[in-house]
PASEBA-1860 file (N, C-alpha, C; in nm, 3 decimals):
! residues 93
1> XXXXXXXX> 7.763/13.114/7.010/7.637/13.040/7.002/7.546/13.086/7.116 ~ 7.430/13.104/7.114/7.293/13.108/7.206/7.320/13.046/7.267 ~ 7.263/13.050/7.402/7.190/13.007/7.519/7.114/12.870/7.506 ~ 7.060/13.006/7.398/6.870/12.937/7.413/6.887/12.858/7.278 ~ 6.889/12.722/7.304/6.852/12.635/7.161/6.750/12.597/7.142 ~ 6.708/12.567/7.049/6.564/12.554/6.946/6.526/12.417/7.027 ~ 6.411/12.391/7.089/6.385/12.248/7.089/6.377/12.178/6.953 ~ 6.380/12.056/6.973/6.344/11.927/6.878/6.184/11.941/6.855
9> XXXXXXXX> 6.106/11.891/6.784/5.997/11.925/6.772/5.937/11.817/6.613 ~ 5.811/11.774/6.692/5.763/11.695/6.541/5.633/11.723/6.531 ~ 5.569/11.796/6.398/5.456/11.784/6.373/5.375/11.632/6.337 ~ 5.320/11.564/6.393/5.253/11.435/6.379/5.166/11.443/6.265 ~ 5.089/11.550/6.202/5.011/11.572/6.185/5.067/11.513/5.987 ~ 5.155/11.487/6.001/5.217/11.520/5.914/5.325/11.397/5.856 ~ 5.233/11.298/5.948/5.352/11.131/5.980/5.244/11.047/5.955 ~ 5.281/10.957/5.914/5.196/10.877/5.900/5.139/10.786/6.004
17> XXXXXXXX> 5.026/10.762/6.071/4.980/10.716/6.171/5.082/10.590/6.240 ~ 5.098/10.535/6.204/5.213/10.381/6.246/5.343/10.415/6.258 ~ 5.397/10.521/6.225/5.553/10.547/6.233/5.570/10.633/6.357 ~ 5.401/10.729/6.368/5.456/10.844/6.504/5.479/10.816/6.614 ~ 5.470/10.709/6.711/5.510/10.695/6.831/5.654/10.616/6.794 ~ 5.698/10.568/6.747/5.836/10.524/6.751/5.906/10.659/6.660 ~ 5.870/10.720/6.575/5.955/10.868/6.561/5.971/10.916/6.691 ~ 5.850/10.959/6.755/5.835/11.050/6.887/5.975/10.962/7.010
25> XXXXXXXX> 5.936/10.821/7.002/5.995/10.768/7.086/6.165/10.740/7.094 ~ 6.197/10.777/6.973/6.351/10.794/6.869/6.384/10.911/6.957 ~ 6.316/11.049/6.925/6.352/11.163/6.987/6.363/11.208/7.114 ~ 6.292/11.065/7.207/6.282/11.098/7.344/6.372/11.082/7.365 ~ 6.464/10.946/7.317/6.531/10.832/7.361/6.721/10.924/7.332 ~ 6.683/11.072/7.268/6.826/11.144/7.180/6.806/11.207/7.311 ~ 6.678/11.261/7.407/6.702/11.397/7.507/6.809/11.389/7.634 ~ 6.880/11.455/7.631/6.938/11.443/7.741/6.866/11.524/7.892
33> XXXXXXXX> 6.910/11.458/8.012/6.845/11.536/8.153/6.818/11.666/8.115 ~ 6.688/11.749/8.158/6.703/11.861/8.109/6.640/11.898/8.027 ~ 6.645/11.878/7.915/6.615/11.878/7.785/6.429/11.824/7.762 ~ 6.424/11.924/7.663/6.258/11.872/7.627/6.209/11.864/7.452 ~ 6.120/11.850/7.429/6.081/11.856/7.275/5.941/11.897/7.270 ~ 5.930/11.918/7.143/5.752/11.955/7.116/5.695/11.905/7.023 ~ 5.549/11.872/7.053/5.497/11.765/6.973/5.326/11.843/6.903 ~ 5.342/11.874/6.816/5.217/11.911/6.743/5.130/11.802/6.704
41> XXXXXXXX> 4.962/11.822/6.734/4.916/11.700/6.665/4.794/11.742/6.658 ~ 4.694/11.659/6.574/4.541/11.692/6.553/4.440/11.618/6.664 ~ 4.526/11.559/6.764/4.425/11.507/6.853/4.498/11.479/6.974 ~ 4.448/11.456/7.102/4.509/11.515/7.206/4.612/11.320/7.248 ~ 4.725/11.367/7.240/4.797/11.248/7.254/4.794/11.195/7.424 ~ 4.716/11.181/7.468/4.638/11.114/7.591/4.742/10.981/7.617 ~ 4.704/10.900/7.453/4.751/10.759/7.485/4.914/10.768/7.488 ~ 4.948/10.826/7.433/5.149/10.878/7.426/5.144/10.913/7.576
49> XXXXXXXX> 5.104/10.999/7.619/5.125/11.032/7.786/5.091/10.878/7.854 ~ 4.993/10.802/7.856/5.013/10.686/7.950/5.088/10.589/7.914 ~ 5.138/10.580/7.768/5.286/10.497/7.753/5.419/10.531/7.824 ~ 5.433/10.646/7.826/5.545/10.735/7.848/5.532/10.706/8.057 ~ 5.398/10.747/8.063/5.404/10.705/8.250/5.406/10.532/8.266 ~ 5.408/10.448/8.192/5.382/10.359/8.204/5.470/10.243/8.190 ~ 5.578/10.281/8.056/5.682/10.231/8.040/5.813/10.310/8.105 ~ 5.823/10.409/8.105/5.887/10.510/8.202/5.897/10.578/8.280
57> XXXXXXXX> 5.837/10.549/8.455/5.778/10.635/8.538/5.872/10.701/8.561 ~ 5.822/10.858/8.595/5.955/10.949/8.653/6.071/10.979/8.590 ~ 6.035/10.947/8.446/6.158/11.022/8.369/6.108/11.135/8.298 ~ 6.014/11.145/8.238/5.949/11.221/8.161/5.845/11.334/8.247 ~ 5.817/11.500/8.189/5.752/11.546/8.242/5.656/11.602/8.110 ~ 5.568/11.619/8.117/5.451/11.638/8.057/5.388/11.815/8.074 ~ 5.381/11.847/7.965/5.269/11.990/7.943/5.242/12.046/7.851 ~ 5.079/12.059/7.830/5.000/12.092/7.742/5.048/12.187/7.724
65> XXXXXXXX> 5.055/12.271/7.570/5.094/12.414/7.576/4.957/12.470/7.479 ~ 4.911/12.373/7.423/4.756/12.410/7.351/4.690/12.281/7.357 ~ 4.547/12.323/7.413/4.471/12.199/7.449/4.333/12.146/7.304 ~ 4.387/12.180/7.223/4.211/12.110/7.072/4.172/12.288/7.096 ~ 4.049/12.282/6.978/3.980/12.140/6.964/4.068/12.116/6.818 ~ 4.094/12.182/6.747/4.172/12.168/6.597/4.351/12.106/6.612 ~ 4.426/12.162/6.765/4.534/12.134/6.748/4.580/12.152/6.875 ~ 4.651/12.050/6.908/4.701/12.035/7.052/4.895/12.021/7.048
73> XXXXXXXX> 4.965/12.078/7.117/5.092/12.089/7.140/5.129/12.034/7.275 ~ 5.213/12.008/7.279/5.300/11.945/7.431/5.419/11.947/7.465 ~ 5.476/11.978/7.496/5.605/11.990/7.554/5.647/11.850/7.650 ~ 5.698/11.782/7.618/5.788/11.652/7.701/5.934/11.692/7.724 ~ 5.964/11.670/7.850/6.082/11.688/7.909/6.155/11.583/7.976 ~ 6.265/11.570/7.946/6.358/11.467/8.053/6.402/11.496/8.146 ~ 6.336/11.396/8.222/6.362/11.510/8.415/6.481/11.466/8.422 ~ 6.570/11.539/8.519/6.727/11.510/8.613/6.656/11.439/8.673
81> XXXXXXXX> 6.759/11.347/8.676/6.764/11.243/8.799/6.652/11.147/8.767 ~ 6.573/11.130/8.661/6.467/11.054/8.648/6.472/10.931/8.645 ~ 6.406/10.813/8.720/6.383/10.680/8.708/6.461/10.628/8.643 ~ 6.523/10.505/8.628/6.562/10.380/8.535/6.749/10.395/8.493 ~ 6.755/10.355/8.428/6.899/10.308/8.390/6.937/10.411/8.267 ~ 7.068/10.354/8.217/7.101/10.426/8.132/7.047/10.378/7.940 ~ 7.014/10.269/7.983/6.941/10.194/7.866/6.835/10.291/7.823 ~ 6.766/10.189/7.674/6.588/10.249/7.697/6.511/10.148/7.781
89> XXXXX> 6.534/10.092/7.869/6.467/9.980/7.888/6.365/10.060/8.002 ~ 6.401/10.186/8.104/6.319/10.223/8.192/6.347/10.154/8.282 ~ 6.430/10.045/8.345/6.370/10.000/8.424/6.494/10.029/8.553 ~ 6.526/9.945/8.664/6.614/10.036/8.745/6.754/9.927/8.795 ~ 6.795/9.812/8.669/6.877/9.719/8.676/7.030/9.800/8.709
END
């Protein structure tokens, strides 16, 4: 087997508006330390990045890999050692 495995990856574009942040948030919740995914979409997921800093500081790392105006990509990563528990709860019980 490779090295190099395929990230996880969801085109949004392609979900129905009400299901994509809890899909997205399903797939965060599978990454292990390390590990990242990619997220295709038709508009720049701004508000997903301040949930993600907001309900989870310091676990998650963030980067644009295409910025609009037709289609924006991102790469989210699960940092080592990041914030919170072993739950999804984020928090540091």
């Amino acid at each position: 087997m490779s090295e190099q495995q395929e990230k996880p990856s969801i085109d949004v574009r392609t979900v129905p508006p009400r299901e994509r942040h809890p899909r997205i948030f399903g797939m965060l919740g599978a990454l292990l330390p390390g590990n990242s995914m990619l997220i295709t979409s038709d508009h720049d997921p701004r508000p997903l990045h301040y949930q993600l800093e907001t309900n989870f500081p310091g676990e998650f790392g963030w980067d644009y890999l295409e910025q609009g105006p037709d289609v924006w990509r991102v790469e989210i990563g699960r940092l080592e050692g990041g914030g919170g528990c072993d739950c999804c709860c984020g928090s540091d019980h």
